[in-house]
PAZAPA-4460 file (N, C-alpha, C; in steps of 0.05 Angstrom, whole numbers, plus 32768, in hexadecimal, padded with zeros to 4 digits):
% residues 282
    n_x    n_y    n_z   ca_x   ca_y   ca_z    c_x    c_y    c_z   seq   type   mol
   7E0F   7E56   8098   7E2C   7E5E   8095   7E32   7E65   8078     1      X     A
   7E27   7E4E   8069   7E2D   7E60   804B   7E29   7E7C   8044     2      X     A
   7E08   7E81   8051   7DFC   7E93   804A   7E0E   7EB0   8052     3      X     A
   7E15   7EA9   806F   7E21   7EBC   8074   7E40   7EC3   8066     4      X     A
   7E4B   7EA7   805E   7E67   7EB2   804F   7E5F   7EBF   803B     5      X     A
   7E46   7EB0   8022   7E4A   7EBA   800E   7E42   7EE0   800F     6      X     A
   7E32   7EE6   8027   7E2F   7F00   8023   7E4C   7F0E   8037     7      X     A
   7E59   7F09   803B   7E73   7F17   8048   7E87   7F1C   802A     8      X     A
   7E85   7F05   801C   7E91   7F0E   8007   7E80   7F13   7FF2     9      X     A
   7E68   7F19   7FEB   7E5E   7F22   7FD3   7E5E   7F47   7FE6    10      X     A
   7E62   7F57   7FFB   7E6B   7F68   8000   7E7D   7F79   7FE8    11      X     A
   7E8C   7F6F   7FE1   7EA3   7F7B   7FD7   7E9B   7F84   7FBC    12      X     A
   7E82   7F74   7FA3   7E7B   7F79   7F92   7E63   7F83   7F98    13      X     A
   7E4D   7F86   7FAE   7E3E   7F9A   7FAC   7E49   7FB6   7FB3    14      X     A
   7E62   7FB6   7FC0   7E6A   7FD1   7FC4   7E75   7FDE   7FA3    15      X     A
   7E7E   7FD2   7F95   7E87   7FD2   7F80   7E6A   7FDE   7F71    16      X     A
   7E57   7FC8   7F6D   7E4B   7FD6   7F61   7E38   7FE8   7F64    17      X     A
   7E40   7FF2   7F7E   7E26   800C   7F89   7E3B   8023   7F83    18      X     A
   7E4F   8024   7F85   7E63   8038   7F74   7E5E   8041   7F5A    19      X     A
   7E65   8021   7F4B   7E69   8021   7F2B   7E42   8032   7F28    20      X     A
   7E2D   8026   7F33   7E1B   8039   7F2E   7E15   805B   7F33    21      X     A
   7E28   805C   7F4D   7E2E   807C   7F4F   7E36   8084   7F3A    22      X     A
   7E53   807B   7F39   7E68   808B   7F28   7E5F   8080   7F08    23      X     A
   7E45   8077   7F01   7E41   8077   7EE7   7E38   808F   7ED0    24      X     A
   7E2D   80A3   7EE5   7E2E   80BA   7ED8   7E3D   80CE   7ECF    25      X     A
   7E52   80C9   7EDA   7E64   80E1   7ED4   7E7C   80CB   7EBA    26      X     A
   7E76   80B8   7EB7   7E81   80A9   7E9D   7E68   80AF   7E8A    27      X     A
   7E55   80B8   7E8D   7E47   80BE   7E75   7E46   80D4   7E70    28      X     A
   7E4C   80EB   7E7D   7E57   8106   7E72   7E74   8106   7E61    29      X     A
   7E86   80F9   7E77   7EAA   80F3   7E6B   7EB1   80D7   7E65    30      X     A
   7EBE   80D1   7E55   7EC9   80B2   7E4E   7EDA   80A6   7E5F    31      X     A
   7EE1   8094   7E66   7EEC   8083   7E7E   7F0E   808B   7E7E    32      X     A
   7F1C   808E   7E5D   7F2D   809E   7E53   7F32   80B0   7E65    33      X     A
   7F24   80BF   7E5C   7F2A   80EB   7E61   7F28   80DF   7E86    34      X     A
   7F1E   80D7   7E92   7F13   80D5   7EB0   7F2F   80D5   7EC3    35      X     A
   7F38   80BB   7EAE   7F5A   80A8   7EB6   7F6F   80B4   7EB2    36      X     A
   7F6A   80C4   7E9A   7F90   80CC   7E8B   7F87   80EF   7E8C    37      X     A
   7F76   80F2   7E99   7F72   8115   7E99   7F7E   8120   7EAD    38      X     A
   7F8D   8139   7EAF   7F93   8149   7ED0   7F84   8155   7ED1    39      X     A
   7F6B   8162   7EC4   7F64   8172   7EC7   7F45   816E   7EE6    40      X     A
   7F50   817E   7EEF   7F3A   8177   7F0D   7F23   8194   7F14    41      X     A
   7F16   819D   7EFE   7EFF   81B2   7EFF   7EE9   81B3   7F01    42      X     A
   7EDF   81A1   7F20   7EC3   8194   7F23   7EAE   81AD   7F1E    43      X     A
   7EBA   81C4   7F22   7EA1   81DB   7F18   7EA1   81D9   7EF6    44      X     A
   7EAF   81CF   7EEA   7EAF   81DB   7ED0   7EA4   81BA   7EBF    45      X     A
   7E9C   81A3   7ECC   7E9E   818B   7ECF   7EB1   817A   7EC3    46      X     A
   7ECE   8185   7ECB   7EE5   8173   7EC2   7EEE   8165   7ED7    47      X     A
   7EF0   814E   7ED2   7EF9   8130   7EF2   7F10   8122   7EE0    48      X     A
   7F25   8134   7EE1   7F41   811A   7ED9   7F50   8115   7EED    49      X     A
   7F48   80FC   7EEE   7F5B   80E9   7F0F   7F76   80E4   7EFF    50      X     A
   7F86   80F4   7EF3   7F9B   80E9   7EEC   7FBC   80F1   7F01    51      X     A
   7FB2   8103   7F08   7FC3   8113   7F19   7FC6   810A   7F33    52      X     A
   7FAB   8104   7F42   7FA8   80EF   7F50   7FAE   80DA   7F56    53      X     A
   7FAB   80CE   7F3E   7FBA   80AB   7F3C   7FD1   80AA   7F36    54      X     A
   7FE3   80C0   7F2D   8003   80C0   7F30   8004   80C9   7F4B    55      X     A
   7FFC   80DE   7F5A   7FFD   80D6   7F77   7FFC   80C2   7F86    56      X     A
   7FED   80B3   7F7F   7FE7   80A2   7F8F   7FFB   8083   7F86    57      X     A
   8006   8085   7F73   8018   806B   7F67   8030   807D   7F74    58      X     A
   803C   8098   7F74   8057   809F   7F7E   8057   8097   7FA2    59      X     A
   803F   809B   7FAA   8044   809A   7FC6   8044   807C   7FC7    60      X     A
   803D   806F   7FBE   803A   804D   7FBF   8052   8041   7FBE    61      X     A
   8065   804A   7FA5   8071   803F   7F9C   8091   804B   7FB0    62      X     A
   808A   8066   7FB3   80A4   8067   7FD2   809F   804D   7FE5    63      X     A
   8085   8056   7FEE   8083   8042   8007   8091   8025   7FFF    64      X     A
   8082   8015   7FE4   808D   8002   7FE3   80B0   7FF7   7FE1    65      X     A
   80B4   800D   7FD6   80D3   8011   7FD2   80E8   800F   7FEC    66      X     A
   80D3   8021   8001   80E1   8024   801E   80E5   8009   8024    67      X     A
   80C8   7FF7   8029   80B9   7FEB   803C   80CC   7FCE   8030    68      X     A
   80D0   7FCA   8019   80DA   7FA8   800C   80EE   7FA3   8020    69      X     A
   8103   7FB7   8018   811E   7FA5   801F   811A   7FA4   8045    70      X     A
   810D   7FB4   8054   810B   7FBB   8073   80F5   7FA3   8078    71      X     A
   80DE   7FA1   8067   80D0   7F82   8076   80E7   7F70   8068    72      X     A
   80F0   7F66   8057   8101   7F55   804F   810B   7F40   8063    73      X     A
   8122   7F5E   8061   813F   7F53   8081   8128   7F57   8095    74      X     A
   8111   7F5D   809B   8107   7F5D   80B8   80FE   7F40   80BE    75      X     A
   80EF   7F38   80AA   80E2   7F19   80A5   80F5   7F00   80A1    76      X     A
   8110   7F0C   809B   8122   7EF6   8090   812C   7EF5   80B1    77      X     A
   812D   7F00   80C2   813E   7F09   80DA   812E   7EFA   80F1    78      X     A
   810E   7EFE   80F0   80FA   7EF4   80FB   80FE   7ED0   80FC    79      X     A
   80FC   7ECC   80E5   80F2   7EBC   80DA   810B   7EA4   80DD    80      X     A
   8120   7EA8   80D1   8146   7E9E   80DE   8155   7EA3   80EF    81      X     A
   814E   7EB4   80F4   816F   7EBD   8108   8165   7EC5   8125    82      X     A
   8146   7ED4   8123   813A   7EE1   814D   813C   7EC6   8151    83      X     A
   8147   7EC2   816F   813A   7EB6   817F   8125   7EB8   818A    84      X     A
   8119   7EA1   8195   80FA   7E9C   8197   80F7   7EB1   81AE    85      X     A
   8107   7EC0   81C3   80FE   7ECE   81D5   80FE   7EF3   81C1    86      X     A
   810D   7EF1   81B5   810D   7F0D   819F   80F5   7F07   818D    87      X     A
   80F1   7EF6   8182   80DA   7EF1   8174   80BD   7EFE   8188    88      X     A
   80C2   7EF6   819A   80A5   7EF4   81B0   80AD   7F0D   81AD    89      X     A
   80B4   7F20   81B4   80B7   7F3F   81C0   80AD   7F4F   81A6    90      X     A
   80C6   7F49   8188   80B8   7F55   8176   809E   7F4F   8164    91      X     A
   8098   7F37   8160   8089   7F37   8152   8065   7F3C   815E    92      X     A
   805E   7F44   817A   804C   7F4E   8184   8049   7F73   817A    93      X     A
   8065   7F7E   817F   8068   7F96   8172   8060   7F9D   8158    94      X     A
   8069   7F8B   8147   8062   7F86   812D   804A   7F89   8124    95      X     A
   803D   7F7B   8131   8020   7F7A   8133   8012   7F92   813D    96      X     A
   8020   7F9F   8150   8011   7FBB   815D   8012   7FCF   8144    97      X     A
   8029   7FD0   8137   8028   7FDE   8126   800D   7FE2   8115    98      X     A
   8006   7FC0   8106   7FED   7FC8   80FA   7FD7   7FD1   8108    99      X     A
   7FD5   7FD8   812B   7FC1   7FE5   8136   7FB9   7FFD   8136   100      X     A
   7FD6   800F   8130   7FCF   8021   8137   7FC2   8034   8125   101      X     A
   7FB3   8042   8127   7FA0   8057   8116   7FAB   8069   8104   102      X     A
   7FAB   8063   80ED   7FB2   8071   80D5   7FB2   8090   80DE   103      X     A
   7FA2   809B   80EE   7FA1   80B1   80F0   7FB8   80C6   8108   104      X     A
   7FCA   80AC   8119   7FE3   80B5   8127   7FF1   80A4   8112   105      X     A
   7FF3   809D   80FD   800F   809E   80F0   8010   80B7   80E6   106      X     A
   7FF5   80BE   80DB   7FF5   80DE   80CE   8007   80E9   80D8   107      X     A
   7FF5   80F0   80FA   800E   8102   810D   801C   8100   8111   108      X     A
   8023   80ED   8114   804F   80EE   8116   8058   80FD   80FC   109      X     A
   8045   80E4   80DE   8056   80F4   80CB   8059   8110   80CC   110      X     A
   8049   811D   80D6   8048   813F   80DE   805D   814B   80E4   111      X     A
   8059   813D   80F8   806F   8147   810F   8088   8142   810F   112      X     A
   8094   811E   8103   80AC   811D   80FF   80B9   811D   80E2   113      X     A
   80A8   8110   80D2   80AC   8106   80BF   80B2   8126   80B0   114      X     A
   809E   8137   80A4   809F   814A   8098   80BD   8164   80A1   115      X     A
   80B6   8164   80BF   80D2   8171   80BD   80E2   8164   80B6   116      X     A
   80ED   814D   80BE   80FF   8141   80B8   810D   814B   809B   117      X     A
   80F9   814A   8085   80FE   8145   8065   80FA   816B   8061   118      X     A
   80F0   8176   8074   80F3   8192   806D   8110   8198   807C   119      X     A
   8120   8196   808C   8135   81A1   8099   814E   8199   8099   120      X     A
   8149   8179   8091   815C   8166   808E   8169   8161   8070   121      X     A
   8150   8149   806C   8151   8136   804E   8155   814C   8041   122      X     A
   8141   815F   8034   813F   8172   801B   815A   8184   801F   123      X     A
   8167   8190   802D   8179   81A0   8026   818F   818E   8029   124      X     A
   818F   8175   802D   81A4   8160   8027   81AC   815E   8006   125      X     A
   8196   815A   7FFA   8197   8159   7FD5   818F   8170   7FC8   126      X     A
   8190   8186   7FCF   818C   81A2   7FC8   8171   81A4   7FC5   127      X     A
   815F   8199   7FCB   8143   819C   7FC4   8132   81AF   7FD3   128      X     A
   811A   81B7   7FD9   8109   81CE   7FE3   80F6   81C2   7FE0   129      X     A
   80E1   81BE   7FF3   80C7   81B1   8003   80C4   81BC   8016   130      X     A
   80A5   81C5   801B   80A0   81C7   8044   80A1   81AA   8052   131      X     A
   80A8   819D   8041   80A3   817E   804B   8087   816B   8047   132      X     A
   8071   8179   8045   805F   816F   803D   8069   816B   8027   133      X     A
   8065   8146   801A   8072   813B   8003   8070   811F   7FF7   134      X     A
   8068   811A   7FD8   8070   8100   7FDB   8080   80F1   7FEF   135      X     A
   8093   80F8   7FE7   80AB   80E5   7FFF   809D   80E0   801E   136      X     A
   8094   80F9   802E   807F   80F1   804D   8072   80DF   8045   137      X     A
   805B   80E4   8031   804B   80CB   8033   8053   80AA   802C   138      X     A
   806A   80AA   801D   8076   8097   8015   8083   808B   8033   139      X     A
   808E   8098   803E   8098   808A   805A   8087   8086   806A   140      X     A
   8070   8099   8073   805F   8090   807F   804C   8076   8078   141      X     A
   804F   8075   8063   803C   805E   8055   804C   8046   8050   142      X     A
   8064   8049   8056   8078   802E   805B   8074   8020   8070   143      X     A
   8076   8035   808B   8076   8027   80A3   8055   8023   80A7   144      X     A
   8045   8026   809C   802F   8014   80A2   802D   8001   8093   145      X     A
   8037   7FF7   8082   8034   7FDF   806C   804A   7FCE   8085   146      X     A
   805C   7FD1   8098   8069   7FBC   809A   8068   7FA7   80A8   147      X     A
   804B   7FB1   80B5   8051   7F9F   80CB   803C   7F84   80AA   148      X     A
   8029   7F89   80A2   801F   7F7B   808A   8032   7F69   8076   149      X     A
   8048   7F7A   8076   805E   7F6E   8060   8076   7F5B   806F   150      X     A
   8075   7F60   8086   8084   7F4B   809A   807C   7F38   80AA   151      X     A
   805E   7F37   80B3   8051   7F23   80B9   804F   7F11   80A2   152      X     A
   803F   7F17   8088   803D   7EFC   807A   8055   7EF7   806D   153      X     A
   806F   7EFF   806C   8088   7EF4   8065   809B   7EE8   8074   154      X     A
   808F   7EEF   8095   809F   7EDD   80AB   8096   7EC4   80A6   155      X     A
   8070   7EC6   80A4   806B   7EA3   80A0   806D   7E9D   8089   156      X     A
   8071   7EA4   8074   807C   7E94   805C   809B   7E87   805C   157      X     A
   80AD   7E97   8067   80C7   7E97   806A   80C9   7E7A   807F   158      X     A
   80AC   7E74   8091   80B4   7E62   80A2   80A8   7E46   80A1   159      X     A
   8095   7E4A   8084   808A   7E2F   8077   809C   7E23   8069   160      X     A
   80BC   7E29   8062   80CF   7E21   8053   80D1   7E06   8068   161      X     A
   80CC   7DED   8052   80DF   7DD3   806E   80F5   7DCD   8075   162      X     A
   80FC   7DD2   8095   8116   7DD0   8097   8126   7DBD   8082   163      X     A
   811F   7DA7   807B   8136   7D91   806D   813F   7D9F   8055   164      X     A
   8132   7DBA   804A   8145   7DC7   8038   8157   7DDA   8043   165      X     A
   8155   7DDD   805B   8168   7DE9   8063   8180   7DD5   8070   166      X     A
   817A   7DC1   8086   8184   7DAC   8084   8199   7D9F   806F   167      X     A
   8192   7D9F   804D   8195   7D91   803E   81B1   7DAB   8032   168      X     A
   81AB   7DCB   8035   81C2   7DDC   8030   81D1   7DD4   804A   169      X     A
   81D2   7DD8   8063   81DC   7DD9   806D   81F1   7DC4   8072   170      X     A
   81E8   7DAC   805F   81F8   7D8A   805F   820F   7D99   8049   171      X     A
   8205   7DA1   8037   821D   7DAC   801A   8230   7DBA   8024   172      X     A
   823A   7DC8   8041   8240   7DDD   8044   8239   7DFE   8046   173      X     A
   8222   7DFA   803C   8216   7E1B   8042   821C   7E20   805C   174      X     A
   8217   7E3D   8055   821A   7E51   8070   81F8   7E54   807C   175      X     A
   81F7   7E61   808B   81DA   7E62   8091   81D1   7E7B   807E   176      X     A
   81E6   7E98   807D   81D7   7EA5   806F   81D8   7E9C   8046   177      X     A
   81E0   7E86   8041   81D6   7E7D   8032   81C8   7E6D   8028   178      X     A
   81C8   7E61   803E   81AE   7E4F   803C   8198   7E5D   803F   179      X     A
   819F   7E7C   804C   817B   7E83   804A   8171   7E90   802E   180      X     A
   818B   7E9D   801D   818C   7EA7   800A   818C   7E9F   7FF8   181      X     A
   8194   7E88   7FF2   8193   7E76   7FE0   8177   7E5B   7FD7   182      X     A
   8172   7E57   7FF4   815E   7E41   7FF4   8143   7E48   8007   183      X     A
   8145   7E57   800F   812E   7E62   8021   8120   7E7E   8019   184      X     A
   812F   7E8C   800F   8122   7EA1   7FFD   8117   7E94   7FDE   185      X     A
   8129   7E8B   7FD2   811F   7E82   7FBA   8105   7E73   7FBB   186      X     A
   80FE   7E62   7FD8   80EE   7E49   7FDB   80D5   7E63   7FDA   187      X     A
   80DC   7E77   7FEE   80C3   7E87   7FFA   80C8   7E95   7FEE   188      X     A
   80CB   7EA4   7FD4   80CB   7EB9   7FC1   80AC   7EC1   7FC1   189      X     A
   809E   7EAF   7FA8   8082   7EB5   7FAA   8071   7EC6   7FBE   190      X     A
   8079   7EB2   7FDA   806A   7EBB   7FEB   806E   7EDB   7FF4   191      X     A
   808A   7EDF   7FF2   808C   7EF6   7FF7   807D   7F0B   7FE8   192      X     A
   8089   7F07   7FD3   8079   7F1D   7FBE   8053   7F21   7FB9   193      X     A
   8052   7F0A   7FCC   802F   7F0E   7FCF   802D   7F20   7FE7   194      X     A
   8043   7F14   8000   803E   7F2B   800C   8043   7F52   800F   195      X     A
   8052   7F57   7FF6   8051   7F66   7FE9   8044   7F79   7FDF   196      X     A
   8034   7F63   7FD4   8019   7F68   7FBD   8007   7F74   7FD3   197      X     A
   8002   7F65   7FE5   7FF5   7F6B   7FFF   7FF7   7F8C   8007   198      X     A
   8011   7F94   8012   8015   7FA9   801A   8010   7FBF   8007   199      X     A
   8015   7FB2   7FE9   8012   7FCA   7FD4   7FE8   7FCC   7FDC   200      X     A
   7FE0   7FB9   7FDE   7FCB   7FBC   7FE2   7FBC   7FD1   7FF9   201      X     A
   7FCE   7FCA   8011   7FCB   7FDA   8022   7FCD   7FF8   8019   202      X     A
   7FE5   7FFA   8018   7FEB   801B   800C   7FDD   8022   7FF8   203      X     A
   7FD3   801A   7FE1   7FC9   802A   7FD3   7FAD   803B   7FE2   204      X     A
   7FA4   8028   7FF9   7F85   8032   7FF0   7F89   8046   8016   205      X     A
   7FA3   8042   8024   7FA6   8057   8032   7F9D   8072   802D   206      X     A
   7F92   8084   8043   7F80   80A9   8041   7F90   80A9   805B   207      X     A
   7F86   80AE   8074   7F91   80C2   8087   7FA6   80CD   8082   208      X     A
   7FB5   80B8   808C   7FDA   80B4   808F   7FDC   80CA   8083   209      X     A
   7FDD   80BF   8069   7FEA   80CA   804C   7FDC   80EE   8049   210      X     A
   7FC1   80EF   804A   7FB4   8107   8043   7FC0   811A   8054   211      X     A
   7FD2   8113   8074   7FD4   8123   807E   7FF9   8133   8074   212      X     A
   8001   8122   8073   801F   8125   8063   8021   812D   804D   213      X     A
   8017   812A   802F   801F   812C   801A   8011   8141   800B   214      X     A
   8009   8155   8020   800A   816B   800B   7FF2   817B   7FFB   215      X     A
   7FEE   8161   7FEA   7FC8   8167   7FE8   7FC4   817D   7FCF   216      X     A
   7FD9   817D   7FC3   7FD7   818E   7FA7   7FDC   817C   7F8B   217      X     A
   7FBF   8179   7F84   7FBD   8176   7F6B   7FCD   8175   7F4F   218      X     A
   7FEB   816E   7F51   8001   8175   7F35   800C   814E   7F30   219      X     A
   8011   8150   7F22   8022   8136   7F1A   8047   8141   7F1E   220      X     A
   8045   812F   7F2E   805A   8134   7F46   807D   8130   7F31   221      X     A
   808D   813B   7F33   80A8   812E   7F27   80B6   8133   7F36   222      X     A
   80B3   8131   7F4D   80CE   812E   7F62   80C2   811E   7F77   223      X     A
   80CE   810B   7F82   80C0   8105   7FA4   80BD   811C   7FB9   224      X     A
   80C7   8135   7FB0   80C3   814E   7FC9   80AF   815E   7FBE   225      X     A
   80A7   8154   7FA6   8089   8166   7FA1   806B   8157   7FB4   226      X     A
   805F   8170   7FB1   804A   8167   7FBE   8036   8152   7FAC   227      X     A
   801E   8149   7FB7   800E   8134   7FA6   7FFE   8134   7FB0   228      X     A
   7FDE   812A   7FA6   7FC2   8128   7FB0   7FBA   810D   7FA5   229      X     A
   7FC7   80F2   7FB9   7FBE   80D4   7FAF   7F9D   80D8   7FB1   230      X     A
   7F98   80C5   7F9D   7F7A   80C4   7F95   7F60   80C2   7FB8   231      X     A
   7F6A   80AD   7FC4   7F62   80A8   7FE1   7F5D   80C5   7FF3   232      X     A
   7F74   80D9   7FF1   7F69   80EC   8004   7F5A   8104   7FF0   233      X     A
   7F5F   80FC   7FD4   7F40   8113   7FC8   7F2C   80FE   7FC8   234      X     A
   7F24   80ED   7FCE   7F07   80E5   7FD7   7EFE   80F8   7FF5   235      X     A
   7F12   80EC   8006   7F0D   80F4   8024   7F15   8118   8021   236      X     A
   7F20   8123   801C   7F21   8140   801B   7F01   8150   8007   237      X     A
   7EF9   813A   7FED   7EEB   8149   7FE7   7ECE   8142   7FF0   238      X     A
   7ECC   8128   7FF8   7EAE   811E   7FF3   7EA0   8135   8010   239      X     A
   7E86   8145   800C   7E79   814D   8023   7E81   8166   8018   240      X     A
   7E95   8170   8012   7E9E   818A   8003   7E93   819A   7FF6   241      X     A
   7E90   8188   7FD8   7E8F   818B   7FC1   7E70   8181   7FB2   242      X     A
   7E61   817B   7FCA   7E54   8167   7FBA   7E3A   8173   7FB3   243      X     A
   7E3E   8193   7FB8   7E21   81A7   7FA0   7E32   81A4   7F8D   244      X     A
   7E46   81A5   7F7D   7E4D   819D   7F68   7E43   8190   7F53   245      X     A
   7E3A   818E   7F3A   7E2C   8178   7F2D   7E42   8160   7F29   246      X     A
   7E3A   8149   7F30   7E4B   8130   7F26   7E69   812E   7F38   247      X     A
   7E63   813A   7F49   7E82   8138   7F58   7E80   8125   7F6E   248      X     A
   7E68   811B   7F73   7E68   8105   7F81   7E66   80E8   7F72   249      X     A
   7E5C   80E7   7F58   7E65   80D8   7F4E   7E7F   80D5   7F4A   250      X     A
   7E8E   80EC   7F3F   7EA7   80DE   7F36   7EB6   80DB   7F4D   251      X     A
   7EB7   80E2   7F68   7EC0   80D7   7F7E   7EBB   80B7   7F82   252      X     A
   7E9F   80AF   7F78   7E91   8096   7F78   7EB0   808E   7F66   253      X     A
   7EAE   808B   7F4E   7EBE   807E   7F37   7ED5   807F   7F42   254      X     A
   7EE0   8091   7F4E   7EFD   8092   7F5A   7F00   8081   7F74   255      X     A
   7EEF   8074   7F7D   7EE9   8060   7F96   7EE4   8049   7F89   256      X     A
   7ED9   8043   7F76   7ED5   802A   7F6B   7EF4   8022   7F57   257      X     A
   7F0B   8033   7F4E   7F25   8033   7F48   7F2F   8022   7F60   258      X     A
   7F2F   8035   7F6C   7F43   8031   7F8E   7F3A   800E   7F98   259      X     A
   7F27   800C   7F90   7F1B   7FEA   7F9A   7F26   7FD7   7F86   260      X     A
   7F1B   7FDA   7F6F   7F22   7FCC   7F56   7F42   7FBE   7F5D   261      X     A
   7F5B   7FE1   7F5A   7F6C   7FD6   7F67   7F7B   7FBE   7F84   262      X     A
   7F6A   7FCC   7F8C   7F72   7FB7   7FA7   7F68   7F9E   7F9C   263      X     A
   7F4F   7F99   7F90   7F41   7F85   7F95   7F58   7F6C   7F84   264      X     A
   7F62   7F7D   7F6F   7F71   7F69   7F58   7F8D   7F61   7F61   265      X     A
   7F99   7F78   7F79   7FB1   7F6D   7F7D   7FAE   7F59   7F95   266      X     A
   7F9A   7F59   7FA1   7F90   7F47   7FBC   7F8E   7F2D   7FB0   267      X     A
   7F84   7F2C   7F9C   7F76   7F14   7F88   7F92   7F07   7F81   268      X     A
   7FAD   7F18   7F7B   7FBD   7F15   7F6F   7FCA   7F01   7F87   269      X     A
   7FD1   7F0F   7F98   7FDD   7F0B   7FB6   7FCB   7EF0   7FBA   270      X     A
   7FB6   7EEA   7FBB   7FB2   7ED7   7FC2   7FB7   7EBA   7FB7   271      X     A
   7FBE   7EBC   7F9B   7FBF   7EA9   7F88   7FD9   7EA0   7F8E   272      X     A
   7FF4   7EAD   7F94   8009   7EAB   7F93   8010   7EA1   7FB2   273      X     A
   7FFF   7E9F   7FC7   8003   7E96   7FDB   7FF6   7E73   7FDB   274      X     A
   7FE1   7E7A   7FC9   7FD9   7E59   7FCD   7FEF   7E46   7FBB   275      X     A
   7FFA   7E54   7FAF   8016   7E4D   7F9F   8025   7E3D   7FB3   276      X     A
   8029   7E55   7FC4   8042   7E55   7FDB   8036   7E40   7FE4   277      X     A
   8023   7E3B   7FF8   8013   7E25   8005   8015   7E07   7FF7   278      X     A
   800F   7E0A   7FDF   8013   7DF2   7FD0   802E   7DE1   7FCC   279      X     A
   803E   7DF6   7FCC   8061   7DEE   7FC4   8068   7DE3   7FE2   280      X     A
   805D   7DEB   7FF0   8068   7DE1   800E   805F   7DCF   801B   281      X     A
   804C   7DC1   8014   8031   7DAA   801B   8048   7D8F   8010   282      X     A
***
């Protein structure tokens, strides 16, 4: 049994470093610098700047996250205090379906609903001009898959609080919605924001969904209605492509070993802050 844990998780650093050995070549032509803070993307001419990319890929993240807080929030606070146990049973199975379904029909809806929507609707609401393919699509689409993630581990944090502190407001005169606001959020703060961290985790390292919505042009974006190419769908758009190219599969390599790194540190992060949570409630 050891044997087998310890190789389920030494996984994660040999994937790491069969990358970091791919993508070591194309850091010895360009500096790790020029690679990170460059736009420039001229795999024939051998220029690889993921910078344009990685502001794609932080604008679409950072919608989603934006959407997704305050909607798992009140969804988990609602779950968690106020459904009854027969609303509980009905939604929180749903909840769960959500994370089933295949990245690749959230795409299609976003297609189909999402994009018009922000082409016919949203955009000539704030004078703006988009076909809809846009930061903003992938940002919503990439919300509603983070939620069912960001509302499951904040319903059970929200429900490791011990009643006697609620009990103990409710003796002072509190209301219920302050007692949840006051003593049951504050108790489960942490926890939340790990589950958070979680979803940011999720979304960053999201491709279908997203590749199919947002557009897929290469610029450093300054509007949410511009289009964007997050780092995730130029792996999957280019790798198989491009790869008579010299070094373009390395630096796809290097741009896959980014995308991990990240997750790996906010997962790490998320986890630390839950055994927090765990500990305070013991």
């Amino acid at each position: 049994m050891l044997i087998v844990t310890v190789f389920s998780v030494s996984l994660v650093f040999i994937m790491a470093f069969a990358l970091l050995q791919k993508g070591s070549r194309v850091l010895m032509q360009e500096s790790l610098y020029d690679l990170l803070f460059s736009s420039k993307w001229y795999p024939s001419q051998g220029k690889f700047g993921f910078f344009s990319f990685i502001m794609g890929t932080l604008w679409v993240t950072a919608i989603a996250m934006v959407i997704a807080i305050p909607v798992c929030l009140l969804s988990s606070i609602y779950l968690a205090e106020y459904a009854p146990s027969k609303v509980r049973g009905v939604i929180k199975p749903l909840v769960d379906l959500l994370a089933g379904i295949p990245s690749v029909v959230y795409g299609l809806w976003g297609v189909l609903a999402v994009v018009p929507f922000i082409r016919d609707y949203l955009a000539p609401l704030v004078g703006a001009t988009t076909n809809g393919y846009s930061i903003l699509a992938g940002g919503i689409v990439l919300a509603i898959m983070v939620f069912p993630v960001i509302i499951s581990v904040s319903e059970e944090v929200f429900r490791t609080v011990s009643n006697e502190l609620r009990e103990a407001s409710f003796a002072v005169g509190a209301t219920k919605w302050q007692t949840v606001k006051h003593v049951v959020m504050r108790k489960a703060f942490p926890g939340f924001i790990a589950a958070v961290i979680l979803g940011f985790s999720r979304a960053f390292g999201e491709t279908m969904a997203v590749l199919m919505v947002v557009g897929n042009v290469p610029q450093i974006p300054s509007s949410i209605f511009d289009q964007g190419y997050p780092l995730p769908a130029l792996i999957a758009n280019s790798y198989g492509e491009m790869m008579s190219v010299p070094l373009v599969d390395s630096a796809l390599m290097l741009a896959a070993l980014i995308l991990i790194l990240v997750v790996f540190f906010f997962s790490v992060v998320a986890r630390i802050v839950l055994l927090r949570v765990e500990r305070r409630a013991m």
